[in-house]
N, C-alpha and C positions, 0 to 999 in steps of 0.2 A: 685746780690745785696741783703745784708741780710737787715731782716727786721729793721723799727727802734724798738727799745726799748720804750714800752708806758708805762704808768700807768695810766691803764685804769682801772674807777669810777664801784663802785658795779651799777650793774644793778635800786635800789631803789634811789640813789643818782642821777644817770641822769635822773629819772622821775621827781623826783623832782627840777633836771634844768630845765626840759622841762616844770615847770610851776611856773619859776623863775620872779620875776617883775622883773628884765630886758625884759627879752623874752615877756611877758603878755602889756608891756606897749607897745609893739608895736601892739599887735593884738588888746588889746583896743582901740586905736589911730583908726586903721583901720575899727574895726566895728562902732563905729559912722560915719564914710563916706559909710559905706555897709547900714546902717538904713534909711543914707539918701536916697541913690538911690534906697533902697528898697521901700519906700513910694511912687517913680514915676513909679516904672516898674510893681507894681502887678495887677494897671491898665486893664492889657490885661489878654485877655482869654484863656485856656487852649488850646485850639485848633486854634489861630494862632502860635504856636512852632512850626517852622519849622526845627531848627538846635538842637540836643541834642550832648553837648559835655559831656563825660565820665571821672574822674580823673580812673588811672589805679590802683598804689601801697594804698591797703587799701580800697578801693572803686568798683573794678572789683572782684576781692579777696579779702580778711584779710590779707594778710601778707604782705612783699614788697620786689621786685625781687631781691634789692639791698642787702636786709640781705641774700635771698637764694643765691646769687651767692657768697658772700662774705664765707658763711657756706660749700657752694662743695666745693672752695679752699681750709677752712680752717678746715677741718674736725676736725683736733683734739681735745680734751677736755680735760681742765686743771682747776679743782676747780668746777668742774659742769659746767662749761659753755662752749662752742664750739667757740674755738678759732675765726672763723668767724661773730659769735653774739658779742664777746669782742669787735671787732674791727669795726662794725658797730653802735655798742654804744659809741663803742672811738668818732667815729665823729659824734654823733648828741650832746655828750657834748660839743664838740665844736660850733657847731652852735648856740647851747643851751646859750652857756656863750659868745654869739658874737665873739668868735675867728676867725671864719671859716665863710666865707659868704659861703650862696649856691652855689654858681658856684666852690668854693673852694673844697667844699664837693663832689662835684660831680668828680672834676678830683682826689682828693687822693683817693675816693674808687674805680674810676678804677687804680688807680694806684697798689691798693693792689692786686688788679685782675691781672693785669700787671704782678707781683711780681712772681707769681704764674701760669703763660705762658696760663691762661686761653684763649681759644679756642671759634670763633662762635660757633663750635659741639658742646661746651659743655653747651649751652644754653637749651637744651630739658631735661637734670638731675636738672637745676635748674625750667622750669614748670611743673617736675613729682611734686617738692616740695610745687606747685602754686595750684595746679589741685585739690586736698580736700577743698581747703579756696574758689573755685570759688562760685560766688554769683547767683546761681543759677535761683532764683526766677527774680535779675534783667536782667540775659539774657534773661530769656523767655519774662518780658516786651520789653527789649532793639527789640526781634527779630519784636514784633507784631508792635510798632513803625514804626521799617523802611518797614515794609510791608505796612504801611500806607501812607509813603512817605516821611519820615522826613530822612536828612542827618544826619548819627550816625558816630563823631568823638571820636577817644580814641587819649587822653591826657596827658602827659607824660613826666617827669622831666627823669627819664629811660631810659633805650636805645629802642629807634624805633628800631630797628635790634630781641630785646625782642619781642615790644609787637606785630612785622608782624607774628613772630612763635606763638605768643597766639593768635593772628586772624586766621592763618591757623588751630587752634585747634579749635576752636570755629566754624568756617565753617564748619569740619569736624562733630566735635561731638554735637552739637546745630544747624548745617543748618544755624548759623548767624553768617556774620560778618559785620564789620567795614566798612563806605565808606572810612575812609580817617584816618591815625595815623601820629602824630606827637609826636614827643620824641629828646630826644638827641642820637646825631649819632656818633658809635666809626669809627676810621682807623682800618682797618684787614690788616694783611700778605697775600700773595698768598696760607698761609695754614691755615689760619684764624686764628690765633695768633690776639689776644686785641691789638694795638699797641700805641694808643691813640687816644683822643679825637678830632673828626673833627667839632662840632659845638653843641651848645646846649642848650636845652629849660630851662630855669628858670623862676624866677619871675619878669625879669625886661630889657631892650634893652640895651644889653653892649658891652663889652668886657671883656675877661680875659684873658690874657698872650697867647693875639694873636689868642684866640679863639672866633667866635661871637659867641652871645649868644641872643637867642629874649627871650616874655616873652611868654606863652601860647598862649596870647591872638592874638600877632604879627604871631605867628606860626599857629593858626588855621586861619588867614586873608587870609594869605600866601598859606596855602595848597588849600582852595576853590578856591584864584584867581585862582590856576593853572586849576582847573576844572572849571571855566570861572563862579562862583559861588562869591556870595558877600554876605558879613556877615552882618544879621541886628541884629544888640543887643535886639530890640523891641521882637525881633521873636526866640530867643535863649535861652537855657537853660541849665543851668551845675548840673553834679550830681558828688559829694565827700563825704568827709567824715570826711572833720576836715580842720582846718584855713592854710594850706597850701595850697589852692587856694583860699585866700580873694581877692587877686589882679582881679581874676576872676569873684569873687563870686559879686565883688561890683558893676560889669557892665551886671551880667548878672543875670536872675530871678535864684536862685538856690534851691537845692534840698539835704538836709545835712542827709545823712544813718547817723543812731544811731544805733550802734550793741549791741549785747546782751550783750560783756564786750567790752566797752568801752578804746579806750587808755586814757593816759591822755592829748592828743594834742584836741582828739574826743571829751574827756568832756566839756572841754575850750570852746570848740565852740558850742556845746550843749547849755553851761550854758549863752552864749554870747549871745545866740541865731542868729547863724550866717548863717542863712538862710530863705529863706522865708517859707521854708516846712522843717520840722526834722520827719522823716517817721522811726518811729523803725523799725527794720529789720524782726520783728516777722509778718508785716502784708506790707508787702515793695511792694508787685507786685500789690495787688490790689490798695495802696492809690496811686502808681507810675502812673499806669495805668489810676488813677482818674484825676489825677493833670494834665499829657500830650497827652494822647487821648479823655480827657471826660468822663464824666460818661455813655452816648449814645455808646461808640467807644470802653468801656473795654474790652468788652464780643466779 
């Protein structure tokens, strides 16, 4: 099947959708219900956190797996750009100008992966691409956490099938990993051929063209019950890095990295201030450290 035919937007034109009042009137809307709840939840103290959920793409790393997988397919380069970057910005204009709901986004860029007979194997060239952006300062907090007892969930609109290979990397080269990953799940061939989409996490409990679909928050409920573990909101805490987990962010105390350049989904929420803690990234382990184990428990 040949590709479709795009005309896809200069890279400066879909940042500037991505901070479109279409797009901004909903994440407004949404931070004043995140204000509210933040007012009832700060209440509590650092050291009842029992659960730290993690956002992966842009929050574990800088980059997002979906651009690198889209970039090993699409290696070529036409105009300076890599044909795989084109077509990852093809669709976040679309989301950007409400074309494309997330869960639509999520099935055409596998689809493009599809396209391109991409392979589980070939999941470890796109975390060779992952493994410089890792956030290194937050794993070594992430590892002293769970050594203190707390349940560390990584979170994930991605494919869980990704982020088990980046937990096994993490185990490996940091001694830490994950109790529990929740993502969206592809179908493989018996030679691990992509084949499609068997279920997957977004923002909200649906469907899409016969695919369920929960929201994070349903998917992290979901994983603990299985480990006979029950979610207290009171007791939970999420760490991202820009308004594509407000839906989370409004039920749970959260934790917003500010990096050194910023995208512009990152400033938006920066300037929203859509979180209860925005920890620039230059001093991120020790104020992480501050906020979920104590000032008593850093060291």
């Amino acid at each position: 099947m040949k590709l479709p035919k795009v005309s896809v937007p200069k890279v400066k034109t879909i940042k500037a959708k991505l901070s479109s009042a279409k797009l901004l009137g909903s994440v407004v809307k949404n931070s004043l219900q995140f204000k509210l709840r933040r007012k009832a939840l700060r209440r509590f103290k650092a050291t009842e956190f029992d659960t730290i959920v993690v956002d992966m793409d842009g929050t574990l790393y800088k980059s997002d797996a979906n651009l690198e997988a889209l970039k090993v397919v699409y290696p070529e380069s036409e105009n300076g750009l890599v044909k795989g970057e084109e077509l990852y910005d093809y669709i976040l204009s679309k989301i950007a100008s409400g074309t494309y709901s997330v869960e639509q986004a999520i099935v055409e860029g596998n689809n493009f992966l599809m396209k391109k007979n991409m392979k589980k194997n070939d999941f470890p060239k796109v975390l060779e691409k992952l493994k410089p952006g890792i956030r290194k300062p937050l794993v070594r907090s992430l590892k002293k956490m769970k050594k203190s007892g707390k349940t560390l969930i990584l979170a994930t609109l991605s494919s869980k099938g990704f982020g088990e290979l980046l937990n096994n990397y993490l185990k490996k080269e940091f001694d830490f990993s994950f109790d529990l990953i929740v993502g969206t799940q592809l179908k493989y061939a018996a030679n691990g051929k992509i084949t499609g989409v068997k279920s997957m996490v977004s923002t909200k409990n649906t469907t899409y063209k016969k695919i369920p679909v929960k929201s994070k928050l349903s998917a992290i409920r979901t994983a603990l019950e299985e480990q006979g573990k029950k979610l207290d909101l009171k007791k939970s805490i999420l760490i991202t890095d820009s308004y594509s987990d407000i839906d989370l962010a409004k039920m749970f105390v959260t934790v917003l990295i500010q990096p050194t350049r910023s995208t512009t989904p990152q400033k938006v929420s920066q300037r929203l201030k859509l979180a209860d803690y925005i920890l620039p990234e230059k001093y991120l382990q020790t104020n992480l450290e501050s906020i979920i184990l104590g000032p008593e428990l850093e060291n």
